[in-house]
Structure formats: C-alpha cells, structure tokens
mmJSON file of the N, C-alpha and C atoms, coordinates in Angstrom:
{"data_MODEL":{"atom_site":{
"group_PDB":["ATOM","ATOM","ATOM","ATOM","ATOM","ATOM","ATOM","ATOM","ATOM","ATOM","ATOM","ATOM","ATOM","ATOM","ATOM","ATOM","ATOM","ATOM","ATOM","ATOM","ATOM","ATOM","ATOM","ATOM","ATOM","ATOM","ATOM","ATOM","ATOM","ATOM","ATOM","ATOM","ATOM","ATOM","ATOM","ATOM","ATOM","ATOM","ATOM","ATOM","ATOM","ATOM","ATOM","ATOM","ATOM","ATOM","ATOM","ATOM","ATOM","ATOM","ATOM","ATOM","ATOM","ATOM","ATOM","ATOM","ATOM","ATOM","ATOM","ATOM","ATOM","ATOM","ATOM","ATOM","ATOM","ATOM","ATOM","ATOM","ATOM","ATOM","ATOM","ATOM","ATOM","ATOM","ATOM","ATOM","ATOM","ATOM","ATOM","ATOM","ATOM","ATOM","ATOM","ATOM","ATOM","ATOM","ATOM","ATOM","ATOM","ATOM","ATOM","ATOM","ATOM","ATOM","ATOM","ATOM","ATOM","ATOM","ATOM","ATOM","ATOM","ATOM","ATOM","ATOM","ATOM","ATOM","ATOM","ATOM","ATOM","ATOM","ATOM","ATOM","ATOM","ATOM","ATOM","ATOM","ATOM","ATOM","ATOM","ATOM","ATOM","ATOM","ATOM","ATOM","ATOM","ATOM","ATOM","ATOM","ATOM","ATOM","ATOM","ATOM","ATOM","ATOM","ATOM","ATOM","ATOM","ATOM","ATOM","ATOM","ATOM","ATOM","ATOM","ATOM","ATOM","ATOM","ATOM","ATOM","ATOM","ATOM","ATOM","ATOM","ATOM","ATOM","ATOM","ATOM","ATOM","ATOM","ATOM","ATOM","ATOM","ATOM","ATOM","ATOM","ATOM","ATOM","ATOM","ATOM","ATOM","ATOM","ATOM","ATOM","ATOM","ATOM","ATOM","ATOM","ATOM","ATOM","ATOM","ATOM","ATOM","ATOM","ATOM","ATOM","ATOM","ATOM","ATOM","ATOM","ATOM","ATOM","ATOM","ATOM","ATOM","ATOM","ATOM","ATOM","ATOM","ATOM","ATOM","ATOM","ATOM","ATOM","ATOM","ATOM"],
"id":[1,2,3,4,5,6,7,8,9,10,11,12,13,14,15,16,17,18,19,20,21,22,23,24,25,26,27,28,29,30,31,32,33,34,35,36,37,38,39,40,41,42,43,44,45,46,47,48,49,50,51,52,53,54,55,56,57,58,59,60,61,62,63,64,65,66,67,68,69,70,71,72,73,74,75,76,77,78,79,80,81,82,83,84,85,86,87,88,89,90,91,92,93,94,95,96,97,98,99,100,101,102,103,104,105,106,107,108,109,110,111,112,113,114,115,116,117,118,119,120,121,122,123,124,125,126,127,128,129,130,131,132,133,134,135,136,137,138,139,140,141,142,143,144,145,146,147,148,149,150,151,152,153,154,155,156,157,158,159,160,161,162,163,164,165,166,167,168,169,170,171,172,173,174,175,176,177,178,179,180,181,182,183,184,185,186,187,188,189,190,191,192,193,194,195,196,197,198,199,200,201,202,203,204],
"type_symbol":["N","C","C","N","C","C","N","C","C","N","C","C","N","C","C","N","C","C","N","C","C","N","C","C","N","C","C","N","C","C","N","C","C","N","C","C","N","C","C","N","C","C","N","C","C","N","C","C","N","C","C","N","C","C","N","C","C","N","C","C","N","C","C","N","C","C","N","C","C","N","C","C","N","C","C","N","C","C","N","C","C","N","C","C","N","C","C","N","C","C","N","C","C","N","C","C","N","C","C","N","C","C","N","C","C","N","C","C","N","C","C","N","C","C","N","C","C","N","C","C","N","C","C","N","C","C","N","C","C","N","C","C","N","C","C","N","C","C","N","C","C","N","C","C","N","C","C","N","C","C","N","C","C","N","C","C","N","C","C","N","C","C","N","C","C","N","C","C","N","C","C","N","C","C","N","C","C","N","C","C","N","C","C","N","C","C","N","C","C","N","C","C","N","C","C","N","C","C","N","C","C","N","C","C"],
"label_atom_id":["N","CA","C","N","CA","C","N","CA","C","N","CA","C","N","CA","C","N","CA","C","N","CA","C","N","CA","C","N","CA","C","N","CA","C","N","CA","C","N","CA","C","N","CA","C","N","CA","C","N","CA","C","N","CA","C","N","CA","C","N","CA","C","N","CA","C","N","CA","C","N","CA","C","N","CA","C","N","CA","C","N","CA","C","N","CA","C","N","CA","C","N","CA","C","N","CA","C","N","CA","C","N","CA","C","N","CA","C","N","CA","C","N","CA","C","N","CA","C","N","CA","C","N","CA","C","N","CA","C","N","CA","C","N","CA","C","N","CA","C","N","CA","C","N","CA","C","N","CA","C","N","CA","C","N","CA","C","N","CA","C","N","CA","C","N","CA","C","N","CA","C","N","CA","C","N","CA","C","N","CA","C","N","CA","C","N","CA","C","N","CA","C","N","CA","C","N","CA","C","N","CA","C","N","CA","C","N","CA","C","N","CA","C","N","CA","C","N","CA","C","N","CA","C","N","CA","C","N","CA","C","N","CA","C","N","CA","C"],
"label_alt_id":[null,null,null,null,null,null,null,null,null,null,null,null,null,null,null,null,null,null,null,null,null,null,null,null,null,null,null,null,null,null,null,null,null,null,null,null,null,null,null,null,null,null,null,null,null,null,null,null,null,null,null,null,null,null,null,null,null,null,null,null,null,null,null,null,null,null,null,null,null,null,null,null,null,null,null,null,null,null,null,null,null,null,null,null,null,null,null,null,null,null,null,null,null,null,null,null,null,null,null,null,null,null,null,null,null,null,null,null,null,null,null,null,null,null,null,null,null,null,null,null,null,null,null,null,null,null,null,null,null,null,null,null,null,null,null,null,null,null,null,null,null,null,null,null,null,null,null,null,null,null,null,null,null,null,null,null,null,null,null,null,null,null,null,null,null,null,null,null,null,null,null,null,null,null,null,null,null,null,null,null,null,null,null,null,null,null,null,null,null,null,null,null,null,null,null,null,null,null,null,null,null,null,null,null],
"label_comp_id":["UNK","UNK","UNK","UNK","UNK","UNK","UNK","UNK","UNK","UNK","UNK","UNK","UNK","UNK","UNK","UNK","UNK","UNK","UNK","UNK","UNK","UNK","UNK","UNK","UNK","UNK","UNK","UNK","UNK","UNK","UNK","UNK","UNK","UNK","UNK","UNK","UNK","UNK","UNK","UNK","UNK","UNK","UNK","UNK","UNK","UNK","UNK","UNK","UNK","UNK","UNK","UNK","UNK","UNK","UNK","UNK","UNK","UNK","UNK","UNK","UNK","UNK","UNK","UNK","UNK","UNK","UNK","UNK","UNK","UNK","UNK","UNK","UNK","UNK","UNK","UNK","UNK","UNK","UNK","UNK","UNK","UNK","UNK","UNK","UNK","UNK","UNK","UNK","UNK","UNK","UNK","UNK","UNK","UNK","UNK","UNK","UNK","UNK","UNK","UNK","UNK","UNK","UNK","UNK","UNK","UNK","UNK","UNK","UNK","UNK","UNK","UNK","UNK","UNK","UNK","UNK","UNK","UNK","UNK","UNK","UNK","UNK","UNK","UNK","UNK","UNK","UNK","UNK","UNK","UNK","UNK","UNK","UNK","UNK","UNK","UNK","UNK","UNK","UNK","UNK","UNK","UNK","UNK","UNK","UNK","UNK","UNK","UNK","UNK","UNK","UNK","UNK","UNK","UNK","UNK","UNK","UNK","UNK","UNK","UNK","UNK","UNK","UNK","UNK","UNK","UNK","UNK","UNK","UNK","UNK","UNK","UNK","UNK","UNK","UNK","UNK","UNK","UNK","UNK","UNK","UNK","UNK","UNK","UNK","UNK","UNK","UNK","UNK","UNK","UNK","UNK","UNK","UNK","UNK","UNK","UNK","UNK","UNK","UNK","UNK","UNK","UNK","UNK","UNK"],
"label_asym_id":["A","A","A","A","A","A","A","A","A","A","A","A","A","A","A","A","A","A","A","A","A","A","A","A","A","A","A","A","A","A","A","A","A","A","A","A","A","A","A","A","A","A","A","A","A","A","A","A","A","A","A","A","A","A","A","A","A","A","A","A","A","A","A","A","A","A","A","A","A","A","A","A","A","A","A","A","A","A","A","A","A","A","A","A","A","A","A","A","A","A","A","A","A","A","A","A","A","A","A","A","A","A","A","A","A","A","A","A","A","A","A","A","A","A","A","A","A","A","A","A","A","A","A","A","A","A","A","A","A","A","A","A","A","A","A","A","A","A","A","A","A","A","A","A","A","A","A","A","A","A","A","A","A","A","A","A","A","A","A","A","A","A","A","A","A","A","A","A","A","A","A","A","A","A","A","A","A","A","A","A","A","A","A","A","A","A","A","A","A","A","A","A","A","A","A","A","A","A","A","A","A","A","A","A"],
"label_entity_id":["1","1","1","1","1","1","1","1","1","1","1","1","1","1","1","1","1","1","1","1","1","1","1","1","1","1","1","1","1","1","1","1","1","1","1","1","1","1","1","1","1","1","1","1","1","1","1","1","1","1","1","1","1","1","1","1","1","1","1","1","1","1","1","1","1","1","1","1","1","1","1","1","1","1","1","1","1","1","1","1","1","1","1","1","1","1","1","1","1","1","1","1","1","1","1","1","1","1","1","1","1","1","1","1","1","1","1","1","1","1","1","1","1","1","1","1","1","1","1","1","1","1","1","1","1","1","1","1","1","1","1","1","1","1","1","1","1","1","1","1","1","1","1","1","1","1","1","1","1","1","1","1","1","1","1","1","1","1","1","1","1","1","1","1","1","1","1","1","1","1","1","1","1","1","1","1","1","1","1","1","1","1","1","1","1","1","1","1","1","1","1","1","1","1","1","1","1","1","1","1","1","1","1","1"],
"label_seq_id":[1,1,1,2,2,2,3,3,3,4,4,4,5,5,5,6,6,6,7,7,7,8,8,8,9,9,9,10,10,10,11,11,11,12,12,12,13,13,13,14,14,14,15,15,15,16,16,16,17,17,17,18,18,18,19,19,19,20,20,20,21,21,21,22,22,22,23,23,23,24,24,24,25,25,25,26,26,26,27,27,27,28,28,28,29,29,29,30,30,30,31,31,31,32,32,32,33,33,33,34,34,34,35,35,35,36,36,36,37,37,37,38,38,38,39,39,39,40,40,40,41,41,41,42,42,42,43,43,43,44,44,44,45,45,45,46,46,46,47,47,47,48,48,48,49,49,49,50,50,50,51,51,51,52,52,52,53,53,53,54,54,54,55,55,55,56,56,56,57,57,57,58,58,58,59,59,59,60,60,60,61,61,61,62,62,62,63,63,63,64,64,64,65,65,65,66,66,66,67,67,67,68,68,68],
"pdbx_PDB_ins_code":[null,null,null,null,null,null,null,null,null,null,null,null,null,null,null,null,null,null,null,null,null,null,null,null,null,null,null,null,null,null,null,null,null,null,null,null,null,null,null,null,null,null,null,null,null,null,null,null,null,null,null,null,null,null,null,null,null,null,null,null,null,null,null,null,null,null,null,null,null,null,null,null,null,null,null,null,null,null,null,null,null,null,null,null,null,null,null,null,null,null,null,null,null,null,null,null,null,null,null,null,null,null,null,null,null,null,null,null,null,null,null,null,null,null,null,null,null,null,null,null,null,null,null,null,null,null,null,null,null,null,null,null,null,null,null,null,null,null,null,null,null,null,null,null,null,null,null,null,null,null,null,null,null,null,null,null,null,null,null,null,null,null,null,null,null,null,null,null,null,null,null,null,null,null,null,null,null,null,null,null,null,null,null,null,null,null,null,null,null,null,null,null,null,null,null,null,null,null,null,null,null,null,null,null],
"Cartn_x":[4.622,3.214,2.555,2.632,2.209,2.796,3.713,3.995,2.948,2.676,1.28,0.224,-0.202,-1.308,-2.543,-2.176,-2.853,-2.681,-1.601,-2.054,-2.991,-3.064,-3.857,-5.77,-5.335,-7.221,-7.255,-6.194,-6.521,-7.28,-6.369,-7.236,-8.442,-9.164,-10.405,-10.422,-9.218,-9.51,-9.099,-10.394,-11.083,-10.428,-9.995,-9.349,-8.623,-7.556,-6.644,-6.696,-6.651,-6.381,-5.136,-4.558,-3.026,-2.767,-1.961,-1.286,-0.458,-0.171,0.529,1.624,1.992,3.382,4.367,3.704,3.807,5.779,6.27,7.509,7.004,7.602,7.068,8.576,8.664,9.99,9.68,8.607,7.81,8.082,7.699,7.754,6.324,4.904,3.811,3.58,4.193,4.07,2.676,2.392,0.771,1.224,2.298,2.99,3.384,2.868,3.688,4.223,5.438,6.02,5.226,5.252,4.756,3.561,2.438,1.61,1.742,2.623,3.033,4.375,4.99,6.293,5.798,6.666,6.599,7.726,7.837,9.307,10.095,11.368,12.447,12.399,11.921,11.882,11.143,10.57,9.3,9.564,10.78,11.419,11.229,11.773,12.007,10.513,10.632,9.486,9.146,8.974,9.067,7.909,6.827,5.393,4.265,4.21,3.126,2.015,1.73,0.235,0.188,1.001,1.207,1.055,1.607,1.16,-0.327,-1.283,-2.395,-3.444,-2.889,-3.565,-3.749,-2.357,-1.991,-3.299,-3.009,-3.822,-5.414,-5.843,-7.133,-7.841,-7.083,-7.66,-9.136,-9.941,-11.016,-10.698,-11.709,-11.227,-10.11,-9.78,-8.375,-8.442,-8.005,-8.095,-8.396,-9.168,-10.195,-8.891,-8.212,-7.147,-7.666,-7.24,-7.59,-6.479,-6.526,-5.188,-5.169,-4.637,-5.285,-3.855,-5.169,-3.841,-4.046,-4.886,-4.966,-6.431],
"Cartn_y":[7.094,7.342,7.794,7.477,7.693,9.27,9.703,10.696,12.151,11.26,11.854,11.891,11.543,11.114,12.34,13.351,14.542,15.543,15.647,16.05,15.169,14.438,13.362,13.962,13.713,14.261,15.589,16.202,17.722,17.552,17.002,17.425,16.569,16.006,15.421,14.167,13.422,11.887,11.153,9.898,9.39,8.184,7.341,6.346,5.37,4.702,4.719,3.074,2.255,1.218,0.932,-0.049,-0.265,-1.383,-1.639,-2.979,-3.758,-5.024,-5.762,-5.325,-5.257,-4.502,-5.561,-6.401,-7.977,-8.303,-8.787,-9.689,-10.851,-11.066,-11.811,-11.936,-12.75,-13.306,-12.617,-12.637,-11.801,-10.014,-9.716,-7.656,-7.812,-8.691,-7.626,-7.831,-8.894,-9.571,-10.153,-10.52,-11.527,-12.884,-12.957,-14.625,-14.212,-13.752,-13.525,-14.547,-14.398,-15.202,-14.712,-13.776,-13.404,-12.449,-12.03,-11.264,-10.781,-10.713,-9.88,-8.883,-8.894,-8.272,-7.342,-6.292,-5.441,-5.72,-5.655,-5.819,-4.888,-5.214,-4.172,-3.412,-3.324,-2.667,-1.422,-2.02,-0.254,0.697,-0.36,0.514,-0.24,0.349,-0.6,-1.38,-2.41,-3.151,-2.834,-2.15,-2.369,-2.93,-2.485,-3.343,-3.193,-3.899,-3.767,-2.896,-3.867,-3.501,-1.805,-1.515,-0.321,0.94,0.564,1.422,1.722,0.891,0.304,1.03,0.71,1.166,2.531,3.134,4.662,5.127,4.803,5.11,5.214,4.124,4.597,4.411,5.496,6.139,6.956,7.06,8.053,9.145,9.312,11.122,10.889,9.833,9.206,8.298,7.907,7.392,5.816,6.027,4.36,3.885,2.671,2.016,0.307,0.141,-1.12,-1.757,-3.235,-3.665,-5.014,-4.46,-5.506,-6.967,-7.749,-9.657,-10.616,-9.994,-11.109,-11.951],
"Cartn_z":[-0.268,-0.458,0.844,1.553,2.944,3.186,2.809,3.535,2.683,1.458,0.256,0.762,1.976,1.987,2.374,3.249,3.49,1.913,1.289,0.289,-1.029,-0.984,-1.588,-1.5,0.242,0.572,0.175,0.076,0.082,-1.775,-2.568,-3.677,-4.339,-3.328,-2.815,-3.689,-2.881,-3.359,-2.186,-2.009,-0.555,-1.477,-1.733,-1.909,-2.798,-2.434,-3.465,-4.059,-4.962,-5.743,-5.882,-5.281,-4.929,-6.284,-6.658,-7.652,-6.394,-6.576,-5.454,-5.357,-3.901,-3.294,-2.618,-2.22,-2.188,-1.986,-1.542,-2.186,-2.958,-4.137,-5.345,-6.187,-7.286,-7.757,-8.636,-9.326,-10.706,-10.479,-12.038,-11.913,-11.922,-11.923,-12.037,-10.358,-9.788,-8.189,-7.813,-8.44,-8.047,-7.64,-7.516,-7.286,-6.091,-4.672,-3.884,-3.078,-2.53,-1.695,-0.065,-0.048,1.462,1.026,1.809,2.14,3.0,3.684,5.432,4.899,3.72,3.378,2.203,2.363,0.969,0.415,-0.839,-1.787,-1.489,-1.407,-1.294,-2.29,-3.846,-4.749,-4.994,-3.592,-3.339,-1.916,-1.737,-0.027,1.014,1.735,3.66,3.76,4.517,4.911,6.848,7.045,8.433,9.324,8.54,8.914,7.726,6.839,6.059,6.359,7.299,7.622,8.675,9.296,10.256,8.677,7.838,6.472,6.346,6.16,5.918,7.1,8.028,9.286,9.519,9.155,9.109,8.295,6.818,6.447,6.253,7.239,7.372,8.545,8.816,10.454,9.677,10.516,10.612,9.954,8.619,7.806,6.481,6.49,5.967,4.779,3.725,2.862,2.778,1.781,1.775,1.015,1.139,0.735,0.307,-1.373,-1.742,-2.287,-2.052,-3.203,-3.797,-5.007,-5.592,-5.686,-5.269,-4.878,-5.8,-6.856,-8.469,-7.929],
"occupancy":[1.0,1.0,1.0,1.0,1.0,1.0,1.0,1.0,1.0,1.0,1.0,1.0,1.0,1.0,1.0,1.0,1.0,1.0,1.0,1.0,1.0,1.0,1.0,1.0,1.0,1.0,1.0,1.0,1.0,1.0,1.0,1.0,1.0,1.0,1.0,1.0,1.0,1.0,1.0,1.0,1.0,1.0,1.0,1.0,1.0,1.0,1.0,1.0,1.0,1.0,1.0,1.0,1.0,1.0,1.0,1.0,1.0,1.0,1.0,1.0,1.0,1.0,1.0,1.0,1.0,1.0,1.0,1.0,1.0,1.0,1.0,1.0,1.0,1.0,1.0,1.0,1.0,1.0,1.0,1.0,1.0,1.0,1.0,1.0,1.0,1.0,1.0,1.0,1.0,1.0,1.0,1.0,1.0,1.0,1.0,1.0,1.0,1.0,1.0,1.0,1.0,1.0,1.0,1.0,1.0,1.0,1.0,1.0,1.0,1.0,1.0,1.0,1.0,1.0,1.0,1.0,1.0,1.0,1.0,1.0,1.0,1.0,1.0,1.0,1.0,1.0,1.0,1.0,1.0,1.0,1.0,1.0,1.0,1.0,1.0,1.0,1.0,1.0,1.0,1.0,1.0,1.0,1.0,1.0,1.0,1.0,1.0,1.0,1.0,1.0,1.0,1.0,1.0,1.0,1.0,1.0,1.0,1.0,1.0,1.0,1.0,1.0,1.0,1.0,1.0,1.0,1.0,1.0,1.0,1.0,1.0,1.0,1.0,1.0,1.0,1.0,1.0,1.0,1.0,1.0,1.0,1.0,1.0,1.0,1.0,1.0,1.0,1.0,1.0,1.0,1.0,1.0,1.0,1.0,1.0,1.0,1.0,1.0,1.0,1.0,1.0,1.0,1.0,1.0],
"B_iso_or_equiv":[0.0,0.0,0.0,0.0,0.0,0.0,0.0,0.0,0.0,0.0,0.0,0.0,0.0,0.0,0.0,0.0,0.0,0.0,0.0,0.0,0.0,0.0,0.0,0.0,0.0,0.0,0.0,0.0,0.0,0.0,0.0,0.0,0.0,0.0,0.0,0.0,0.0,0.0,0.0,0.0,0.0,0.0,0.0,0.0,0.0,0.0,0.0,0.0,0.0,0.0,0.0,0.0,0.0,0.0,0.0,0.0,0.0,0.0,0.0,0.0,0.0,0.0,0.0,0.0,0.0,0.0,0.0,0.0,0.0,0.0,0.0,0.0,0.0,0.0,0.0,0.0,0.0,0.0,0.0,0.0,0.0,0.0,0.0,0.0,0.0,0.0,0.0,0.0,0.0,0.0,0.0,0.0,0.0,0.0,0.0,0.0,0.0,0.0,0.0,0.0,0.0,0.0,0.0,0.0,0.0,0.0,0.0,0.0,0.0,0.0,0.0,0.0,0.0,0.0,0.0,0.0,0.0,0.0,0.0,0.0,0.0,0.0,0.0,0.0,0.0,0.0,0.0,0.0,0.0,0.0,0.0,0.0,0.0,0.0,0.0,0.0,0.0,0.0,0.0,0.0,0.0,0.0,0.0,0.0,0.0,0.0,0.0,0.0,0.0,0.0,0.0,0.0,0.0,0.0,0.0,0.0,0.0,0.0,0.0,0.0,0.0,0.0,0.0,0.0,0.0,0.0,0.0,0.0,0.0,0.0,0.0,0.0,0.0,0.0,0.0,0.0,0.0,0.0,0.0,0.0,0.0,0.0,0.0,0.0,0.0,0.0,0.0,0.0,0.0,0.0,0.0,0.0,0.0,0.0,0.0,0.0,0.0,0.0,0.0,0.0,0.0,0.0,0.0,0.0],
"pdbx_formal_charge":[null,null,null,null,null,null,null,null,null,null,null,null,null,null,null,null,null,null,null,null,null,null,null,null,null,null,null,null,null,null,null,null,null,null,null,null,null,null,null,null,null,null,null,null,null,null,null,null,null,null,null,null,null,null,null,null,null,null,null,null,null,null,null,null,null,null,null,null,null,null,null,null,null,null,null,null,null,null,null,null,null,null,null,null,null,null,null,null,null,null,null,null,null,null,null,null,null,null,null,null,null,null,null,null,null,null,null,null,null,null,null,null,null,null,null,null,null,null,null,null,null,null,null,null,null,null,null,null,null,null,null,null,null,null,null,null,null,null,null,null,null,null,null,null,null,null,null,null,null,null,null,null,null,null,null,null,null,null,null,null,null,null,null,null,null,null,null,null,null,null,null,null,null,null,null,null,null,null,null,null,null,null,null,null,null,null,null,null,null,null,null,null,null,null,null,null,null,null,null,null,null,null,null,null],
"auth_seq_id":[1,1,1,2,2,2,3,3,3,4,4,4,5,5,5,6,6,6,7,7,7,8,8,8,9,9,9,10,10,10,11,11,11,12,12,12,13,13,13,14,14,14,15,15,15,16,16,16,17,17,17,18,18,18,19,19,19,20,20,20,21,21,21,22,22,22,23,23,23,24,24,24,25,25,25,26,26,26,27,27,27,28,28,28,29,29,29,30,30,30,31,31,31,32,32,32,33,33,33,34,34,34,35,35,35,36,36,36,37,37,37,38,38,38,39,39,39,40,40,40,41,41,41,42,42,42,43,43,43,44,44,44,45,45,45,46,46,46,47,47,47,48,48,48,49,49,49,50,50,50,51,51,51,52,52,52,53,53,53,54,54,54,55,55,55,56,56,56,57,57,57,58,58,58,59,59,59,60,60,60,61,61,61,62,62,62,63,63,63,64,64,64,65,65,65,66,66,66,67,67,67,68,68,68],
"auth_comp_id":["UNK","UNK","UNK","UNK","UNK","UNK","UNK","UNK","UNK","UNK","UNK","UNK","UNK","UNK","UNK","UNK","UNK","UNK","UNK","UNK","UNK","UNK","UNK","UNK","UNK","UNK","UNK","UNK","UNK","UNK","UNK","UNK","UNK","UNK","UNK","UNK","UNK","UNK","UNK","UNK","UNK","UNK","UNK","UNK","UNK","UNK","UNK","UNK","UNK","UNK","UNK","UNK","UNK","UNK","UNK","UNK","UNK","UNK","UNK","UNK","UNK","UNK","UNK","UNK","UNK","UNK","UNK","UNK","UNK","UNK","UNK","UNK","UNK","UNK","UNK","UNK","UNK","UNK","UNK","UNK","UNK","UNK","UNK","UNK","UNK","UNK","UNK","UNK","UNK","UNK","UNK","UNK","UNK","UNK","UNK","UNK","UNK","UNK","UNK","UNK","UNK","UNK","UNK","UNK","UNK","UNK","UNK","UNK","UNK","UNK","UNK","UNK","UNK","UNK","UNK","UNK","UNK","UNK","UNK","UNK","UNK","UNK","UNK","UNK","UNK","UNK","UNK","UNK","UNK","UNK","UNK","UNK","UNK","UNK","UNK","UNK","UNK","UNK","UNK","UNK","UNK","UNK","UNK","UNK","UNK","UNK","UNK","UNK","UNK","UNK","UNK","UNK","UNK","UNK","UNK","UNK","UNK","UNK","UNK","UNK","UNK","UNK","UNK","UNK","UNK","UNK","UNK","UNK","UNK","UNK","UNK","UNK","UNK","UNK","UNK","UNK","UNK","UNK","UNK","UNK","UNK","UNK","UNK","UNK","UNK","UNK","UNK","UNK","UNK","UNK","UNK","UNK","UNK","UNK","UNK","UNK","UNK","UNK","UNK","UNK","UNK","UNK","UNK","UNK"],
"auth_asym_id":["A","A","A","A","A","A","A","A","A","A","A","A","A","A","A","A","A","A","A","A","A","A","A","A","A","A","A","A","A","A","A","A","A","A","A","A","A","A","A","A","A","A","A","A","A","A","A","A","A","A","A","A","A","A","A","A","A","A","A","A","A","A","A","A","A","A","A","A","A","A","A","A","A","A","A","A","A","A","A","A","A","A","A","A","A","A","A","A","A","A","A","A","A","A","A","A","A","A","A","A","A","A","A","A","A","A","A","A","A","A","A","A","A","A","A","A","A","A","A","A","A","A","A","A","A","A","A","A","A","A","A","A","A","A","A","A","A","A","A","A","A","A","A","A","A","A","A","A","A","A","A","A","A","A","A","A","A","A","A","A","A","A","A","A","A","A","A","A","A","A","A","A","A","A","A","A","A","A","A","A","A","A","A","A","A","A","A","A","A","A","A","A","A","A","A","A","A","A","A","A","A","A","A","A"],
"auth_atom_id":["N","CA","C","N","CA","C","N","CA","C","N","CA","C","N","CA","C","N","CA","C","N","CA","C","N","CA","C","N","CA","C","N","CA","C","N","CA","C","N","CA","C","N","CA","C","N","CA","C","N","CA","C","N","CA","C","N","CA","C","N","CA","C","N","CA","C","N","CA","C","N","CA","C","N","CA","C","N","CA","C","N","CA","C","N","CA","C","N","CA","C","N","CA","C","N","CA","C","N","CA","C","N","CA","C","N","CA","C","N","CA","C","N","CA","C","N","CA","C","N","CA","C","N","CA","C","N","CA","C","N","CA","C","N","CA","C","N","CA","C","N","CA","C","N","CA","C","N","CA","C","N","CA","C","N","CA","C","N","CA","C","N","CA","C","N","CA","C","N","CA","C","N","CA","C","N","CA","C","N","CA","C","N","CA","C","N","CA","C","N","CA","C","N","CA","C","N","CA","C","N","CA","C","N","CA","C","N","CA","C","N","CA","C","N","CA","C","N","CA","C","N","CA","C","N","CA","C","N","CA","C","N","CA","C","N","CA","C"],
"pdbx_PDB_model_num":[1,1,1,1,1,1,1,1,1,1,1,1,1,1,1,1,1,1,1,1,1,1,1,1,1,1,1,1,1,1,1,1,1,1,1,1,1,1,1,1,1,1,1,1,1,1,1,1,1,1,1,1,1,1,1,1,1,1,1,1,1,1,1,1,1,1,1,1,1,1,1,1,1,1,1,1,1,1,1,1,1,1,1,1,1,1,1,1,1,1,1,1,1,1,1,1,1,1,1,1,1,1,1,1,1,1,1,1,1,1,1,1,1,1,1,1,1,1,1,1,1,1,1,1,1,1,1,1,1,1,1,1,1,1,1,1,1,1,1,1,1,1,1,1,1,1,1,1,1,1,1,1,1,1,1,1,1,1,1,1,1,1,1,1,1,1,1,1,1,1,1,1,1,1,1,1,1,1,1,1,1,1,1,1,1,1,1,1,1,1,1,1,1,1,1,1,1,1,1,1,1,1,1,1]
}}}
C-alpha cells in the first residue's frame, strides 16, 4: 500500500480508513495481541508505525484505523 500511495493522491483521495492490521489470533483482528506489530498475513513488519509516518508527511494522505 505504501508504495500506492502517490498514485492514490493522484486520483484525488486525501485519506484512507484502514480495518485492523494488528497481529491478532482472529481473521477480522480486533483481538489484537500487539498494537506495535502488523500480522504476517499482510507482509513484513518492520516498523508499524515508520508506515504511518511515511504516510503522512505534509501534502500526504490523512490515514485512519480502525481498533474496534
């Protein structure tokens, strides 16, 4: 998703509504075990939040997510 993200603004959408990305035992993941981890089921974890940040630099997409 991140690597979406300039084409995203290009077709003029300022921000995105996330579902939990979470590590969680569950498939909808609102039970998370961590809030600092992403599930392996959505790809590498290397910093949650360095995702998050990326994305909203100045000019850059308003980013929400939803934790139940």
């Amino acid at each position: 998703m991140i690597d979406k993200l300039d084409y995203l603004q290009d077709l003029g959408i300022n921000a995105l509504f996330m579902n939990p990305l979470n590590d969680a035992p569950s498939l909808h993941k609102y039970d998370a075990r961590s809030y600092h981890h992403i599930d392996v089921n959505f790809g590498p974890d290397p910093a949650g939040d360095e995702k998050i940040i990326a994305a909203e630099t100045p000019g850059s997409l308003h980013m929400e997510m939803d934790l139940g």
